[in-house]
N, C-alpha and C positions, 0 to 999 in steps of 0.2 A: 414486355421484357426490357428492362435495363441496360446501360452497356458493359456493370458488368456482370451482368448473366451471359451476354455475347461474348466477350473474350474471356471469359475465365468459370464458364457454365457448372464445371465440378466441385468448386470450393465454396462452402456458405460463408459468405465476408462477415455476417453477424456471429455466427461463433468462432471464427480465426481471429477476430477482433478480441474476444471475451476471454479466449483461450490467453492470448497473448498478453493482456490485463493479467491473468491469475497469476504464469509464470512470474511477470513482473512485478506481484506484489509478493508470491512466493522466494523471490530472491530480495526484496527489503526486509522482511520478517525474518530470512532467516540471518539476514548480515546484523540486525537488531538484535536477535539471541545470542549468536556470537561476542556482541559486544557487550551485551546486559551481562552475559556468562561471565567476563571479567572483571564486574565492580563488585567488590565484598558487600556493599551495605547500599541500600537503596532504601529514599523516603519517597513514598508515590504523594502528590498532589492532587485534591480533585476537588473542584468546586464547579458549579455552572454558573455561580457569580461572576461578575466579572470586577474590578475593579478591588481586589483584596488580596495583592502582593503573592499571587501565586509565582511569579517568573521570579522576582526578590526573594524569595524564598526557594527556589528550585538554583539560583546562583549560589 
């Protein structure tokens, strides 16, 4: 048994951990749609190259 099994025996620290990751990624996705929601026009970029003016072209 761990210590914290001992002091805090009711709570699985690996899903409070996992849980707490989701919200926090559930509140950057949604502040990302908020904002995507007010650009009219949007050109996506996508290459796995590197080196071929992706950032130059997304400025």
């Amino acid at each position: 048994m761990n210590i914290q099994e001992k002091e805090i025996p009711d709570i699985d620290l690996k899903k409070t951990v996992e849980q707490g990751k989701k919200e926090k990624m559930d509140k950057i996705a949604e502040y990302i749609n908020a904002n995507m929601d007010k650009i009219k026009h949007k050109i996506v970029i996508i290459s796995g190259k590197g080196g071929v003016g992706k950032t130059t072209v997304a400025v």
